[in-house]
Backbone and ligand atoms as CSV (ligand in chain L), in Angstrom:
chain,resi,resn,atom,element,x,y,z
A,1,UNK,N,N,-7.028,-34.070,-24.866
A,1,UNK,CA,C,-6.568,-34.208,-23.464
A,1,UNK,C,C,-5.444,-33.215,-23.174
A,2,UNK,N,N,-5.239,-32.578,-21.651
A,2,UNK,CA,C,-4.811,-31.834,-21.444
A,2,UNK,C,C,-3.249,-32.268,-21.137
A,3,UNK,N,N,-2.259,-32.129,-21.656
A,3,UNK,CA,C,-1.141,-32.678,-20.608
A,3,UNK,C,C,-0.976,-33.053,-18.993
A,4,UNK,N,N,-0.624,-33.658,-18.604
A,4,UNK,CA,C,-0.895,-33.758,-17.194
A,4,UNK,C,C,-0.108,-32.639,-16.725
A,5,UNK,N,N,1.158,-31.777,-16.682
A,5,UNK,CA,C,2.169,-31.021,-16.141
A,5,UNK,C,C,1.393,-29.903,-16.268
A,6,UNK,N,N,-0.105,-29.324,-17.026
A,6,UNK,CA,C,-0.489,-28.223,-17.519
A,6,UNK,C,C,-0.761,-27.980,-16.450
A,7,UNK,N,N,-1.926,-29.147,-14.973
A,7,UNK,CA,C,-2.674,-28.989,-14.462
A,7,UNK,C,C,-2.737,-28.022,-13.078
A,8,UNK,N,N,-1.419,-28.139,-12.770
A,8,UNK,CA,C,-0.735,-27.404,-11.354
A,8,UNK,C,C,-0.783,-26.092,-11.930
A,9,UNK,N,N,-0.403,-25.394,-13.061
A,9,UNK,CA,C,0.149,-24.407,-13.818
A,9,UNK,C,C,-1.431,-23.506,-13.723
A,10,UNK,N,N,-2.298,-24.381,-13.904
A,10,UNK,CA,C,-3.605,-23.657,-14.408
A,10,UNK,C,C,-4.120,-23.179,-12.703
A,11,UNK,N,N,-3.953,-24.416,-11.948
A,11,UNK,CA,C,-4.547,-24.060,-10.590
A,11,UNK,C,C,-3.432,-23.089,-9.741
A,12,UNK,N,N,-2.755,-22.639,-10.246
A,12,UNK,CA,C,-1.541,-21.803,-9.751
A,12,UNK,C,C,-2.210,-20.239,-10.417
A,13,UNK,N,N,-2.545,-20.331,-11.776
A,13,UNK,CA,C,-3.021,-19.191,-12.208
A,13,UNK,C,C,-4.423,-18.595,-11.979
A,14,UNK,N,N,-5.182,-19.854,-11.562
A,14,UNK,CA,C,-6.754,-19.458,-10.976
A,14,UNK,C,C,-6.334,-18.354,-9.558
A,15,UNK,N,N,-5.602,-19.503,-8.328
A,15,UNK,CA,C,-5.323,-18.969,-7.633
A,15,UNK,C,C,-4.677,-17.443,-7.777
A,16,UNK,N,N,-3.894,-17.166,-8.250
A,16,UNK,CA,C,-3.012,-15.293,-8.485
A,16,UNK,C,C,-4.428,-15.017,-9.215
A,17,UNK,N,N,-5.215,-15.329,-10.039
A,17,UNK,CA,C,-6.623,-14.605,-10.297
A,17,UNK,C,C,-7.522,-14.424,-9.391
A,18,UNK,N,N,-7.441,-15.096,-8.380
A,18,UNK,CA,C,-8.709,-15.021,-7.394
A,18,UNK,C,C,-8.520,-14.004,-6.646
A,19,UNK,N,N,-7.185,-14.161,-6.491
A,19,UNK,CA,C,-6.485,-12.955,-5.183
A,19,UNK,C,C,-6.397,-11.777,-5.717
A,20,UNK,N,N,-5.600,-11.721,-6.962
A,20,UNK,CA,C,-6.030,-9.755,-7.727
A,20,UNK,C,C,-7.434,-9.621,-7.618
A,21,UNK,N,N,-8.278,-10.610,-7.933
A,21,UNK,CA,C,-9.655,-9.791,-8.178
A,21,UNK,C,C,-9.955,-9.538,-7.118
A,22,UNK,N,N,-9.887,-9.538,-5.840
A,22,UNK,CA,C,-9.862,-8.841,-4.323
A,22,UNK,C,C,-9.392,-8.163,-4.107
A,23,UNK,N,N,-8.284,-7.778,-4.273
A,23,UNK,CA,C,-7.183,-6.717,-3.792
A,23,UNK,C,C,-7.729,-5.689,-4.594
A,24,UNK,N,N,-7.544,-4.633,-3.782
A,24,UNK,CA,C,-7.980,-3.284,-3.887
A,24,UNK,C,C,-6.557,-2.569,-4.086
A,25,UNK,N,N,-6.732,-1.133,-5.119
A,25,UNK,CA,C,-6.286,-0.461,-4.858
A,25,UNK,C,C,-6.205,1.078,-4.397
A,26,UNK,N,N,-5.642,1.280,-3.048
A,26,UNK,CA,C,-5.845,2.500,-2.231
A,26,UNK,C,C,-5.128,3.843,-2.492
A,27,UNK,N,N,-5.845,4.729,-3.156
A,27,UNK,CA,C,-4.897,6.393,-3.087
A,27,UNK,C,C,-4.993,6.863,-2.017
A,28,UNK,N,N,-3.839,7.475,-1.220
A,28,UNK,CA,C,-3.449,8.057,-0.260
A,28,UNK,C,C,-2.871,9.080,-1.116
A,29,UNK,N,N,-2.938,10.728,-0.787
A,29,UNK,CA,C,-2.681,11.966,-1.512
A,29,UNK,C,C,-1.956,12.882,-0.011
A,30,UNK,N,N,-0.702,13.042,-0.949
A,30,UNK,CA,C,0.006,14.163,0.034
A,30,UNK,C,C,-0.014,15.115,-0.295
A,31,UNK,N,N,-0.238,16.045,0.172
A,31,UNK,CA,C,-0.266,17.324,-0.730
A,31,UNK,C,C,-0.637,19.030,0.406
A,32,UNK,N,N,0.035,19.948,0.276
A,32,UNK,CA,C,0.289,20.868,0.901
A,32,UNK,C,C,0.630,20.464,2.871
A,33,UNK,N,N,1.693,19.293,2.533
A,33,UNK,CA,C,1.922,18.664,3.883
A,33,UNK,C,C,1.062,18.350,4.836
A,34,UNK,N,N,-0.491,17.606,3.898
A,34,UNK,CA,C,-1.474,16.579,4.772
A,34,UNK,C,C,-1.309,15.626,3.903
A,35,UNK,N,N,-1.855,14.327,4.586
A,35,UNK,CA,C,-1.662,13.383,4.109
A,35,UNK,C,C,-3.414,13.049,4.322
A,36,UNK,N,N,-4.207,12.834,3.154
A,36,UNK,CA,C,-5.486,12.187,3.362
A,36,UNK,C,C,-5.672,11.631,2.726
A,37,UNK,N,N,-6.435,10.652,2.859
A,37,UNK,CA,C,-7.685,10.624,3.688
A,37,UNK,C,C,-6.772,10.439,5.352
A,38,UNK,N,N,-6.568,10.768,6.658
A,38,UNK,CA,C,-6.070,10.760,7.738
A,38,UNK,C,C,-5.978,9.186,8.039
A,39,UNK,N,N,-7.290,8.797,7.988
A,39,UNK,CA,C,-7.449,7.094,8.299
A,39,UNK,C,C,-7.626,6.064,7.028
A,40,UNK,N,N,-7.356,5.547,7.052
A,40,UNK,CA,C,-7.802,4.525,5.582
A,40,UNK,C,C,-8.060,3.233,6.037
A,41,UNK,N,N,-8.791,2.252,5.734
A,41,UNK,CA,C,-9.153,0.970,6.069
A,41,UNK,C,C,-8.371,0.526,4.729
A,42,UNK,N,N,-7.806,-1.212,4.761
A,42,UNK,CA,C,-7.296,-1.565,3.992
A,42,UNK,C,C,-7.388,-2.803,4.074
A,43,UNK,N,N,-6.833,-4.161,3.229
A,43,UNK,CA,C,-6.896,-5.223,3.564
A,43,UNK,C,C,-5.392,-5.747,3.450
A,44,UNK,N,N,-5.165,-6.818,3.948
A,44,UNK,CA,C,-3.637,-7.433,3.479
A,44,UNK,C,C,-3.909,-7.947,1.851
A,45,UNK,N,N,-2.791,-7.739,0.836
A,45,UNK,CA,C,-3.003,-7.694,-0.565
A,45,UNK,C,C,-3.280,-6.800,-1.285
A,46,UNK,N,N,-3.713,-5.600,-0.068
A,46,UNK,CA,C,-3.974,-4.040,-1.219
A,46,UNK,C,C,-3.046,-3.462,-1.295
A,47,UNK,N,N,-3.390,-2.950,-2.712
A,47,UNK,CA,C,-1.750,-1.922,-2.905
A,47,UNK,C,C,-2.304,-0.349,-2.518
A,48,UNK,N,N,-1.323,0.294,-1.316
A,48,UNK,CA,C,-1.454,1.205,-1.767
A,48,UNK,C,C,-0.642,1.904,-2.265
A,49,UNK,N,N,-1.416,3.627,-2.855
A,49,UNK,CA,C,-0.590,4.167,-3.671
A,49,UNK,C,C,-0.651,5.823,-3.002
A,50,UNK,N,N,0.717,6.093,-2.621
A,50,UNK,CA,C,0.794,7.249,-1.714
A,50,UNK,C,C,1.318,8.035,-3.053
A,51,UNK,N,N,0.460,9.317,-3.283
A,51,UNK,CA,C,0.452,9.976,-4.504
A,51,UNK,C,C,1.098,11.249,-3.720
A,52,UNK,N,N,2.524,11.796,-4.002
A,52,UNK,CA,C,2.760,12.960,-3.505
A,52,UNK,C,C,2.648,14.143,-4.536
A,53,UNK,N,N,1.818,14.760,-4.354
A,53,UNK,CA,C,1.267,16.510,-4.705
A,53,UNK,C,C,2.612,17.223,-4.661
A,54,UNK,N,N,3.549,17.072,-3.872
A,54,UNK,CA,C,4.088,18.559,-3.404
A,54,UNK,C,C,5.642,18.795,-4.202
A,55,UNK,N,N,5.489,19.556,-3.586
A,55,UNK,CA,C,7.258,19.345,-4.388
A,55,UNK,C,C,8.636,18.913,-3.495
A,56,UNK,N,N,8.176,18.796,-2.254
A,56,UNK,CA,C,9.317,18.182,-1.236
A,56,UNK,C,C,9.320,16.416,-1.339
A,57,UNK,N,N,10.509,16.020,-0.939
A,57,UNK,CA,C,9.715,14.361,-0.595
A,57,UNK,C,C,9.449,14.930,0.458
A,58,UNK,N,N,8.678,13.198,0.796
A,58,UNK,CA,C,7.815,13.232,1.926
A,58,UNK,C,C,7.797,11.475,1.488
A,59,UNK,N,N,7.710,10.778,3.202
A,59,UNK,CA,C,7.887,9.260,3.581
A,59,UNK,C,C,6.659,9.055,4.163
A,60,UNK,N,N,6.485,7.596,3.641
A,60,UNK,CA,C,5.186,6.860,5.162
A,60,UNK,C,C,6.152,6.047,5.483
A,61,UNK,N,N,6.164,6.204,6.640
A,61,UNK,CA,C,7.413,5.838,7.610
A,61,UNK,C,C,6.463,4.992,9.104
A,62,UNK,N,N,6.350,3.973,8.903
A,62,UNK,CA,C,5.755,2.845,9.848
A,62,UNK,C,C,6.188,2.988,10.820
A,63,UNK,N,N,5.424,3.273,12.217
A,63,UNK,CA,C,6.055,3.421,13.529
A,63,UNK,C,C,6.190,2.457,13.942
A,64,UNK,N,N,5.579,1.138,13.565
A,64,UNK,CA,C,5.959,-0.010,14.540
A,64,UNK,C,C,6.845,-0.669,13.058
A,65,UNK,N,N,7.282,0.101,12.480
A,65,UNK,CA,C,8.745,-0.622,11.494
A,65,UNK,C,C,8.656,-1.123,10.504
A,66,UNK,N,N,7.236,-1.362,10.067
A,66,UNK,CA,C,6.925,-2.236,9.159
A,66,UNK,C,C,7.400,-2.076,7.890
A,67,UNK,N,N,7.025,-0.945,7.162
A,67,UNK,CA,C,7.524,-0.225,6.233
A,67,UNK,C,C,8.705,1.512,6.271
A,68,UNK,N,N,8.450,1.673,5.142
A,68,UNK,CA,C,9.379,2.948,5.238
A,68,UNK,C,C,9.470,3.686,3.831
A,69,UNK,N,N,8.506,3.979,3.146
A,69,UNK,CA,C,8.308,4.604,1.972
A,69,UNK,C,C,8.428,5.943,1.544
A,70,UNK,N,N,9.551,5.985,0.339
A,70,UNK,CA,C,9.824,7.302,0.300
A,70,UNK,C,C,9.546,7.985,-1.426
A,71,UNK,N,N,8.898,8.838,-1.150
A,71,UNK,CA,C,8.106,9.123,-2.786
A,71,UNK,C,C,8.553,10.737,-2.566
A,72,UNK,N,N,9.508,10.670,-3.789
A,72,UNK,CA,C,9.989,12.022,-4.710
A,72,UNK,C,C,9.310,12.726,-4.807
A,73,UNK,N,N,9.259,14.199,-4.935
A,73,UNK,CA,C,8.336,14.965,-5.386
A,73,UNK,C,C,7.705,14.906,-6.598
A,74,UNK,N,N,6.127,15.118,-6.518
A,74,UNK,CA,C,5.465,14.766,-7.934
A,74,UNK,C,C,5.329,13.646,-8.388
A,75,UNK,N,N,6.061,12.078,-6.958
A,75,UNK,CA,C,5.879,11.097,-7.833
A,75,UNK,C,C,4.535,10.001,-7.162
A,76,UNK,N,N,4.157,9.184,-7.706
A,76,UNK,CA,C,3.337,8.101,-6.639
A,76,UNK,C,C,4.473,6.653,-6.375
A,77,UNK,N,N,4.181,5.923,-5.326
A,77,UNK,CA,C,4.771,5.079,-5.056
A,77,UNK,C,C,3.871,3.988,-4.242
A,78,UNK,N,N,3.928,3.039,-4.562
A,78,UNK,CA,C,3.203,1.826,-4.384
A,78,UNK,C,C,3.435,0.583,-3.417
A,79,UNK,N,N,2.805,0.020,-2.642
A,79,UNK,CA,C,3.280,-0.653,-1.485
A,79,UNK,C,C,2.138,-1.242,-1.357
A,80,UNK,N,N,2.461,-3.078,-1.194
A,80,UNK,CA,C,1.213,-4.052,-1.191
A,80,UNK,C,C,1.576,-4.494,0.372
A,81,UNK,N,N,0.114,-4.390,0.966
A,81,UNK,CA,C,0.301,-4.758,2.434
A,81,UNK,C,C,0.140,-5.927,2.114
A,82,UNK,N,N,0.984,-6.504,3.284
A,82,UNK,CA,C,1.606,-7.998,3.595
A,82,UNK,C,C,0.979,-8.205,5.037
A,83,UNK,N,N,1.106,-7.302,6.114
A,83,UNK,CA,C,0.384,-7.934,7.586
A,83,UNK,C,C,-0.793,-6.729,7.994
A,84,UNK,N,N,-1.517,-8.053,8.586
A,84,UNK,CA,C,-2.625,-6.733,9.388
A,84,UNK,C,C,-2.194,-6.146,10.407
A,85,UNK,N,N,-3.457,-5.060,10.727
A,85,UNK,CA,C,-2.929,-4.100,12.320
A,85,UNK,C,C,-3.409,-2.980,11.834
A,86,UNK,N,N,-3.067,-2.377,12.919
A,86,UNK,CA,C,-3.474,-0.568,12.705
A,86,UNK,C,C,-2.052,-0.150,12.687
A,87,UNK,N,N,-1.576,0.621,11.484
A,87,UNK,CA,C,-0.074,1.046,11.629
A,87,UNK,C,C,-0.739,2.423,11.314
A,88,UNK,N,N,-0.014,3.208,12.631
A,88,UNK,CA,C,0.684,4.682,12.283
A,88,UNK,C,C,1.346,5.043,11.921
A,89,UNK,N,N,1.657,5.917,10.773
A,89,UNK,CA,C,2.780,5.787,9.643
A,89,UNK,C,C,3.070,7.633,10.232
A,90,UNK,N,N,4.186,8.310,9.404
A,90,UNK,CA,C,4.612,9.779,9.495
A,90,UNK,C,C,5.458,9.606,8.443
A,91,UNK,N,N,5.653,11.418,8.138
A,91,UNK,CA,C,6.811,11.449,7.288
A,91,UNK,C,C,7.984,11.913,8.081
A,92,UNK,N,N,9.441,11.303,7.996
A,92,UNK,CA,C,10.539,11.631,8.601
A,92,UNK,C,C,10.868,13.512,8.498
A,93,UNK,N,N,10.308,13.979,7.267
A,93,UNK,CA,C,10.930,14.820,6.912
A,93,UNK,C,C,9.799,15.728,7.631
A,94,UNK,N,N,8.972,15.816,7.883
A,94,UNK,CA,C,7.427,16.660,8.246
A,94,UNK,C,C,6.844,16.226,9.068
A,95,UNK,N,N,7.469,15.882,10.963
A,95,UNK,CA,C,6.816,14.512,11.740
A,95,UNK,C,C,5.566,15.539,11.789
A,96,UNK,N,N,4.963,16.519,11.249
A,96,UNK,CA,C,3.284,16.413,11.547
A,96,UNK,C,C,2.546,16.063,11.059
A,97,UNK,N,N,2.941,15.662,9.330
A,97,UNK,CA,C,2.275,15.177,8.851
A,97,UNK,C,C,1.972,13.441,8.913
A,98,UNK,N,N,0.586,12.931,9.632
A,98,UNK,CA,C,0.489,11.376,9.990
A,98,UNK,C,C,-0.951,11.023,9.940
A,99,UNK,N,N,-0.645,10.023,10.126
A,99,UNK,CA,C,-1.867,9.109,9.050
A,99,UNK,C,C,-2.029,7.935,9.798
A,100,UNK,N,N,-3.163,7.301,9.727
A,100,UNK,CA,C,-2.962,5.671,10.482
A,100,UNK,C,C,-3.632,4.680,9.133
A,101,UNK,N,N,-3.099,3.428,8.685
A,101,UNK,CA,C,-3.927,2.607,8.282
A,101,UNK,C,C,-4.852,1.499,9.252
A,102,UNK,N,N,-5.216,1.023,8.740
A,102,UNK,CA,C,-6.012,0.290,9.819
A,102,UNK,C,C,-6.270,-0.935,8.582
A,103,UNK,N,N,-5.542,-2.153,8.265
A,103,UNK,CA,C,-5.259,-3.012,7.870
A,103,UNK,C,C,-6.230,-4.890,8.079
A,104,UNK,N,N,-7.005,-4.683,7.712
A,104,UNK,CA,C,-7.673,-6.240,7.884
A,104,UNK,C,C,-7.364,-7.442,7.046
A,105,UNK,N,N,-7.016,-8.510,8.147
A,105,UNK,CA,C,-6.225,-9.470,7.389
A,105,UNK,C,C,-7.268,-9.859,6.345
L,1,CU,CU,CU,7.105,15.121,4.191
């Protein structure tokens, strides 16, 4: 017999298993100051991972505020969406370089 205190513990760990095995993870690539893929579809729970190529930083910088991510040159940096929507993101440092996600709850 199982302890009784095990039982919450196990249905706590099914649950965080059910949800990684859904969540996706998304490369976004910066590199010679584009950011592509331009559009990306995503879900809430995916991580993405904005891989910068270049040697400047460069930000995804959420126009409606949401986020504000800033990845070093040469480095990747990782960000798990939390709300849906279509966010248009830019980099502060390069406003031409922009991108939209498009986020499904
Ligand atoms: Cu930039």
């Amino acid at each position: 017999m199982m302890p009784r205190w095990i039982v919450p513990i196990i249905a706590a760990l099914t649950l965080v298993m059910s949800v990684s095995a859904h969540a996706a993870t998304i490369q976004i690539t910066m590199e010679n100051l584009v950011i592509s893929p331009a559009e990306t579809s995503a879900k809430v729970g995916d991580t993405i991972e904005w891989i910068n190529k270049d040697i400047f930083v460069h930000t995804a910088t959420a126009r409606n505020g949401d986020w504000d991510v800033t990845m070093p040159p040469k480095k990747t940096v990782t960000l798990v969406l939390k709300k849906a929507g279509t966010v248009e993101y830019y980099c502060r440092f390069h406003p031409n370089m922009k991108a939209t996600l498009v986020i499904a709850p």
